[in-house]
C-alpha positions in Angstrom: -8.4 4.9 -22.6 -8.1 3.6 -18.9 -6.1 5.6 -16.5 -4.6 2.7 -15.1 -3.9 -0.7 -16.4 -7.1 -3.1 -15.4 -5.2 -6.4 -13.7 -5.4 -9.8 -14.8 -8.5 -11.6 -13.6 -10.4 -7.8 -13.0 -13.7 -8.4 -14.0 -15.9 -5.4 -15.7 -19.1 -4.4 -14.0 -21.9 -4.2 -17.0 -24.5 -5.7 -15.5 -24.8 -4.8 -12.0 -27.8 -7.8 -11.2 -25.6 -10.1 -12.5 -22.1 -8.8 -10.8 -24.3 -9.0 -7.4 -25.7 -12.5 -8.7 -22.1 -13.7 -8.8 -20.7 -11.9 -5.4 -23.3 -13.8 -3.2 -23.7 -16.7 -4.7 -19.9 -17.8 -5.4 -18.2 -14.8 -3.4 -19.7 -15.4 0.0 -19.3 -18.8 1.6 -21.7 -19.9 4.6 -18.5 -20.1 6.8 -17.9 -16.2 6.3 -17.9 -13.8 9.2 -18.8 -10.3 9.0 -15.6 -8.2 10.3 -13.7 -11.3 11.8 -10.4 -9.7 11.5 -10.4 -6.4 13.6 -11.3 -6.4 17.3 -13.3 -3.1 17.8 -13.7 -3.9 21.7 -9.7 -2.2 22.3 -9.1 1.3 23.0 -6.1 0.8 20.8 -5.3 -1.6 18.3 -1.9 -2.1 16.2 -2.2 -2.6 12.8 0.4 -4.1 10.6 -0.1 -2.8 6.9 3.9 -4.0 5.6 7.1 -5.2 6.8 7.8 -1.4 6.7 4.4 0.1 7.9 2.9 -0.5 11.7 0.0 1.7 12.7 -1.8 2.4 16.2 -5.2 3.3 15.6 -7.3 4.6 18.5 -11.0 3.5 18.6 -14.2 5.0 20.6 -17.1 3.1 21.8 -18.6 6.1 22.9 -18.9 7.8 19.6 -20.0 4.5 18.1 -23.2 4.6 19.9 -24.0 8.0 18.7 -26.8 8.2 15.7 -25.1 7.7 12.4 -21.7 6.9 13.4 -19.8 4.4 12.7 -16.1 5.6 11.7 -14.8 5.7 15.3 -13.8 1.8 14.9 -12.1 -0.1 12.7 -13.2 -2.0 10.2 -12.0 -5.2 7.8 -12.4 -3.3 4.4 -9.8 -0.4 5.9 -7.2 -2.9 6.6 -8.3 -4.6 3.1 -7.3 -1.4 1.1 -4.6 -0.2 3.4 -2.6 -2.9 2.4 -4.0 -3.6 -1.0 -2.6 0.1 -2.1 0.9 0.2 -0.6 1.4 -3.5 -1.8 0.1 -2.2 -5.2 1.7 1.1 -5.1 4.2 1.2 -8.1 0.8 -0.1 -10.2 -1.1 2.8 -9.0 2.0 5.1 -9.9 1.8 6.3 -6.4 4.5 9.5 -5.9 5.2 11.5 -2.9 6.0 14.5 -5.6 2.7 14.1 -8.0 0.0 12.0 -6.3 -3.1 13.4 -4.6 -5.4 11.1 -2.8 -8.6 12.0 -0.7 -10.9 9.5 1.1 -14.5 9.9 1.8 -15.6 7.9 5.5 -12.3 8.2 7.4 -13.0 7.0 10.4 -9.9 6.1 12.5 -7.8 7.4 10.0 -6.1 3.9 8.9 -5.7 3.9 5.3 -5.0 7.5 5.1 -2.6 7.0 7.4 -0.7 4.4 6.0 -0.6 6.1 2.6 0.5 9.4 4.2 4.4 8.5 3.2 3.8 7.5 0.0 2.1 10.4 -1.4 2.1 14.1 -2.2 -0.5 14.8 -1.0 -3.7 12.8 1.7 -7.1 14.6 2.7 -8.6 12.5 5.5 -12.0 13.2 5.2 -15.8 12.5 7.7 -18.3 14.3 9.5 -18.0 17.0 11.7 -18.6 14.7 15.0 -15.5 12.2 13.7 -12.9 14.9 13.1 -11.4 15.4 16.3 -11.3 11.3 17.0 -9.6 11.7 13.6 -7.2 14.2 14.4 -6.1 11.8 17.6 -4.7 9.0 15.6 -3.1 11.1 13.0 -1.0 13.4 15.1 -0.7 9.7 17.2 1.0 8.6 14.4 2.5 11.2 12.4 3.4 13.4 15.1 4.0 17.1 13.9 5.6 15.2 10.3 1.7 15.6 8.9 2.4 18.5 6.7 1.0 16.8 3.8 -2.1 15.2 5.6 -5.3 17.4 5.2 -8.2 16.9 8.3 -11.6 18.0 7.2 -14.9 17.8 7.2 -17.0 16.6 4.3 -20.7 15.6 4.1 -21.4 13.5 1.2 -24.5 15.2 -0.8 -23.4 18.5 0.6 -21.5 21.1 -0.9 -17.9 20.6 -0.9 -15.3 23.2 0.8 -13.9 24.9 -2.4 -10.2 24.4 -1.8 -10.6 20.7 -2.2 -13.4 20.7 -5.1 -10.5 22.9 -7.3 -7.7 20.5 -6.4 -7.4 17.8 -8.6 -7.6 14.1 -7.0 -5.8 11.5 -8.4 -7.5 8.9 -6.3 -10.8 9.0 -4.6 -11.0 5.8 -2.1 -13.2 4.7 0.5 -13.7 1.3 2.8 -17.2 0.1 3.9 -19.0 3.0 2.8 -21.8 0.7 1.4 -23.9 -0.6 4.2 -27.0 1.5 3.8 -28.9 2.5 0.6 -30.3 5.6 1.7 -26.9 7.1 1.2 -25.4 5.7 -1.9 -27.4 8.5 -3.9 -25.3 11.3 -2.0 -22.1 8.7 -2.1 -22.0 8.5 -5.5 -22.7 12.0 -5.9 -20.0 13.2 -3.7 -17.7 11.2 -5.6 -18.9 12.7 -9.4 -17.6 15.9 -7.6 -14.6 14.8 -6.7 -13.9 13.0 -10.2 -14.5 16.3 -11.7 -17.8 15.5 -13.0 -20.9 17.7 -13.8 -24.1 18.1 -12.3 -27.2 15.5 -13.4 -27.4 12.0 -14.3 -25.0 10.1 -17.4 -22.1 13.1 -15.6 -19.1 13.5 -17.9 -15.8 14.4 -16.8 -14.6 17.9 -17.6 -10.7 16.6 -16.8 -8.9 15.7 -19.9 -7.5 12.2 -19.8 -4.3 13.2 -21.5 -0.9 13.2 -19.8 1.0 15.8 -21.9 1.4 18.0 -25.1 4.4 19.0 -27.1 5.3 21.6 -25.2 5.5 19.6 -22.3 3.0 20.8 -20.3 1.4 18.3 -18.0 -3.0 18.0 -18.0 -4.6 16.0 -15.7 -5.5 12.2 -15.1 -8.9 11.5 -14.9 -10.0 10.6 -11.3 -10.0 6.8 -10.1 -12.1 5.8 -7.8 -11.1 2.9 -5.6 -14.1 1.2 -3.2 -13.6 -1.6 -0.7 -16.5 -3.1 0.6 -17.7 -6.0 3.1 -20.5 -8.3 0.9 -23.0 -7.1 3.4 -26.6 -6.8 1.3 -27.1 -8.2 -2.0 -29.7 -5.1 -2.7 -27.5 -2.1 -0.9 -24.7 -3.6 -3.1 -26.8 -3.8 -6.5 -28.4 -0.4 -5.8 -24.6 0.9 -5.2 -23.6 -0.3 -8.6 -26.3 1.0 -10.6 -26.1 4.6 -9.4 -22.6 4.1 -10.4 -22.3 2.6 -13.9 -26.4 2.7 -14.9 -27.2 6.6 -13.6 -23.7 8.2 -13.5 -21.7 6.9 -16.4 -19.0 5.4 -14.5 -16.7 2.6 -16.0 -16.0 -0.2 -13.5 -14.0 -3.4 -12.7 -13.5 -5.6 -9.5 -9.8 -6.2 -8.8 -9.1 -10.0 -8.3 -9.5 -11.4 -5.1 -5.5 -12.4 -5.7 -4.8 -8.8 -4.5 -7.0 -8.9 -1.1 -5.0 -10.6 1.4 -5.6 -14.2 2.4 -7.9 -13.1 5.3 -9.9 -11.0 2.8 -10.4 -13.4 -0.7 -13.9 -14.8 0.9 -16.7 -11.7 1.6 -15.4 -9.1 0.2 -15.2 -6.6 -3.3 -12.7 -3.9 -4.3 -14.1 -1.7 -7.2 -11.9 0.6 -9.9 -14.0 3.4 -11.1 -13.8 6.5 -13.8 -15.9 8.5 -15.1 
């Protein structure tokens, strides 16, 4: 069984040649800009994720240049999700009393941010260099209301601090993480971790998928995983996918481009996963 409903129009990834086949050819138009809708030359930049939700993200051109960072500006695919999970949030079952969500990359902070109010509990999460630059913009925006907001370091491939590998994630997301196939294989690791998953290729999930038994006690979802990603390289992209669904067992759709955003329907993919 799915742990959430799959959208109309979601397509299943079974094939990841052909999914990547399809994105570029059709998904891609020549007109298409790569990050056309941020401006990562401010110091600040306001982002508006609902009629309800405004938030000031601070960016760093200094860190930027640094060797292996790239987190300390924003980027479309944050926006993207941002948006695409508070818009979505009664589909998700998102509940500041139940949910737990952690993000991999965090950069500036955006989407964990934004999701902050609308959950029970949000671990921002990037390498040791980004924390403090992370730290900024939540306490910028949350002020000393970020008792549910969790700051911490977390190297994909590495081991994983042991307080957040025995809590149980209801949603593992991350935004233009894909950009560079010398990582995926820790990615997608990091992520089997998270989902509860068990050492070695084909992973199964050790979480049971059930939501209750007769005495009423409640078990635990199986972790979704929710990627959102700029169409930068067909073969980053393909090698992405088939760690995911060919090496690791997981089961995966791409949402509709209906529930992007108008500035986002051309250039970009947001994935569903579970083990």
């Amino acid at each position: 069984m799915s742990p959430i409903s799959i959208p109309h129009g979601a397509v299943q990834v079974i094939d990841p040649y052909e999914e990547v086949f399809l994105l570029y050819t059709e998904g891609r138009p020549l007109e298409w800009k790569h990050n056309r809708v941020v401006s990562q030359k401010k110091n600040y930049v306001e982002v508006t994720i609902d009629d309800r939700t405004t938030v000031n993200i601070g960016q760093s051109q200094s860190l930027l240049s640094a060797r292996g960072t790239t987190g300390s500006v924003l980027w479309d695919s944050s926006i993207m999700l941002s948006r695409l999970m508070i818009t979505n949030r009664e589909w998700l079952g998102l509940s500041t009393e139940k949910t737990n969500v952690i993000e991999l990359g965090s950069g500036c902070g955006l989407t964990g941010i934004a999701l902050s109010s609308h959950v029970r509990l949000m671990a921002l999460t990037d390498q040791a260099s980004m924390i403090p630059h992370l730290w900024k913009n939540v306490k910028r925006n949350l002020g000393n209301q970020n008792s549910k907001v969790i700051v911490t370091e977390l190297m994909w491939g590495e081991d994983i601090d042991k307080d957040i590998i025995r809590q149980h994630w209801d949603y593992v997301i991350a935004s233009d993480c894909i950009f560079n196939e010398s990582i995926n294989v820790s990615f997608v690791e990091t992520l089997v971790k998270l989902c509860g998953g068990v050492g070695g290729d084909n992973s199964k999930t050790t979480r049971p998928a059930s939501t209750s038994d007769e005495s009423g006690r409640e078990d635990l979802q199986r972790t979704v995983v929710i990627i959102a990603l700029e169409l930068r390289s067909d073969e980053v992209h393909s090698n992405f996918l088939e760690e995911m669904t060919v090496k690791r067992n997981f089961m995966m759709w791409r949402l509709p481009t209906s529930m992007y955003g108008s500035e986002f329907e051309k250039g970009y993919a947001v994935y569903v996963a579970w083990i």
